[in-house]
C-alpha atoms as one frame of an Amber mdcrd trajectory, in Angstrom:
protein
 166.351 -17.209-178.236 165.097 -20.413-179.308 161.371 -21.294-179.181 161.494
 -24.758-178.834 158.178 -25.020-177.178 154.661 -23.386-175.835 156.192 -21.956
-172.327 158.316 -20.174-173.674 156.864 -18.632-176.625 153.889 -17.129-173.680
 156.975 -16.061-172.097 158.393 -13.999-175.188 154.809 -13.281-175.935 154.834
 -11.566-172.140 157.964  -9.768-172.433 156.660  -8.186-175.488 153.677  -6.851
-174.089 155.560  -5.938-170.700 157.598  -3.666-173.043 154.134  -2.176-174.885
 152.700  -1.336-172.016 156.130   0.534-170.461 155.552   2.580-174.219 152.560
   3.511-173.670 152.918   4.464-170.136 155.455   6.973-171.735 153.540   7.806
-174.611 149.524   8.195-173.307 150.349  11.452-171.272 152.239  12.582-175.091
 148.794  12.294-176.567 146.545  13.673-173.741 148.833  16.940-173.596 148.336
  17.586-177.713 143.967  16.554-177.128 141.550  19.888-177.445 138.997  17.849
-176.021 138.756  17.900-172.143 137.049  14.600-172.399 139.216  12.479-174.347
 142.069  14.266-172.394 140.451  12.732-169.593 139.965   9.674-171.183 143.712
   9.375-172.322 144.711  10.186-168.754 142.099   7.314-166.954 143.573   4.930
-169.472 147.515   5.501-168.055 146.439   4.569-164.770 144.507   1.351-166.227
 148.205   0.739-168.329 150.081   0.992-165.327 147.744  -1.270-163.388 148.613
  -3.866-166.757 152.057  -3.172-166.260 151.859  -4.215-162.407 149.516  -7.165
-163.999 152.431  -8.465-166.372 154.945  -8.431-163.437 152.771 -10.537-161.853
 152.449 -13.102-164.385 156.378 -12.843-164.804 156.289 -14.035-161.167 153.642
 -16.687-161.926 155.625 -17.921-165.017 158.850 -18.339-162.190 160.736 -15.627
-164.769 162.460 -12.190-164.057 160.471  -9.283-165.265 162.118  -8.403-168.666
 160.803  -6.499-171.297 161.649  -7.491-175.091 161.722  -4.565-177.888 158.134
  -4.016-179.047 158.567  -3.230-182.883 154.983  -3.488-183.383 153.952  -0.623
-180.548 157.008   1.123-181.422 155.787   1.679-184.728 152.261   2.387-183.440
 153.337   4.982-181.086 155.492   6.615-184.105 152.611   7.426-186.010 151.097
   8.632-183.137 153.351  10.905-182.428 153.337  12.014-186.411 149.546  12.844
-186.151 150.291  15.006-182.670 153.167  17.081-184.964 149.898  17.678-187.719
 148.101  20.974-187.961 145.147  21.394-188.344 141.333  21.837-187.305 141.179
  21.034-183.587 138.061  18.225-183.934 140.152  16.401-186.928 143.303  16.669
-184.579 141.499  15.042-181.478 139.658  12.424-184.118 143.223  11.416-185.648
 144.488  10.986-181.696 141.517   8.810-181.413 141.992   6.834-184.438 145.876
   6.579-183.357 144.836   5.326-179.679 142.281   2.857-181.276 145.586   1.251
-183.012 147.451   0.764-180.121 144.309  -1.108-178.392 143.646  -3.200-181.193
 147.482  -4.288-181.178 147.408  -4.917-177.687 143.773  -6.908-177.644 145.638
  -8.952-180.552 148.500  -9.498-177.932 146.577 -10.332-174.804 143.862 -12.646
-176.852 146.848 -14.732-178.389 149.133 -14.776-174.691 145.809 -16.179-173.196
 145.400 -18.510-175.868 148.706 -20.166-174.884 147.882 -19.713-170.964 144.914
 -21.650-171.551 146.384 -24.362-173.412 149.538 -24.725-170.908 146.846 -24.994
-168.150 147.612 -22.068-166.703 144.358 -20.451-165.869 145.117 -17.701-163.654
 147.604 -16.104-166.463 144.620 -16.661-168.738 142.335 -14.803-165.905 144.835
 -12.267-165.769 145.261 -11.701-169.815 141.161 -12.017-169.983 140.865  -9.165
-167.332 143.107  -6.887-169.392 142.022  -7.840-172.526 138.720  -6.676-171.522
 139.755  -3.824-170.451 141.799  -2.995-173.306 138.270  -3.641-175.612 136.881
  -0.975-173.096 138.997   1.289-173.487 138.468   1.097-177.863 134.696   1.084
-176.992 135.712   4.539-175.813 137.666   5.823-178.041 135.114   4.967-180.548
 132.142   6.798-178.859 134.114   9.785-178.101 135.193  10.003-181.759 131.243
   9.411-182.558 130.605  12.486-180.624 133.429  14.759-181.641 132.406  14.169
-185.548 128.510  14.591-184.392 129.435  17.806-182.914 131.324  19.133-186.094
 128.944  20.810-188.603 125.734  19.649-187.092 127.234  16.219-187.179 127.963
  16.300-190.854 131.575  15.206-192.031 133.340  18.019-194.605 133.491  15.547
-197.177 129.312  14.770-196.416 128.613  18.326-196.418 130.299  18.589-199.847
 128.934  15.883-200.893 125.287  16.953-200.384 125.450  20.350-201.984
């Protein structure tokens, strides 16, 4: 497809994310199934039902846009979701496991708060406010969810060794 001007790059730009967020739908319940920790399983598991609300967001804005709801291949989540799916395959201590899940999740939000700052970036600039709204609302919520991810990781490594790191605890003897 040609992108010959701003409309329809958003609309590739949609279709892209349309396609992350059917991934991750897929993948989230992956991750909360290999988690130790009942709270970041829970976590993992609030999060799908937030995704699928984004999903049912994006087919909105398809229908705002006056487009059919069509995903386009998502190398960039693809990838993402790859390497999460290598750390869920790793053995090891049950804190680091849950830590590298976190870090792995934290990757896929970033990516998608990249994706939903830049689609409402165009939004804006075509005028069209309530797909900006729209991308704002799950943008935020996609920050939310890394805010998360981050404190639960906080309290998983604060809880390991009296909140000492291996490599700290080496480090200090």
């Amino acid at each position: 497809m040609k992108i010959d001007n701003l409309t329809t790059l958003l609309q590739e730009e949609i279709k892209d994310i349309y396609d992350a967020e059917k991934r991750l739908v897929r993948a989230i319940p992956k991750m909360a199934k290999a988690t130790s920790s009942e709270e970041l399983r829970t976590a993992l598991l609030e999060h799908l039902e937030v995704t699928r609300t984004h999903v049912e967001r994006i087919e909105s804005i398809f229908e705002l846009l006056h487009v059919p709801a069509k995903a386009k291949p998502c190398a960039g989540i693809k990838g993402i979701i790859e390497e999460g799916e290598e750390t869920i395959g790793q053995d090891g201590e049950a804190t680091l496991l849950d830590t590298a899940i976190i870090g792995a999740a934290q990757r896929v939000e970033h990516y998608e708060m990249a994706a939903y700052a830049s689609a409402r970036t165009m939004a804006e600039h075509l005028g069209k406010r309530e797909i900006a709204d729209l991308l704002e609302k799950t943008w935020s919520e996609e920050r939310e969810a890394d805010e998360k991810l981050a404190e639960l990781a906080e309290q998983l490594l604060s809880n390991m060794q009296g909140g000492r790191s291996e490599s700290v605890h080496k480090a200090a003897e």
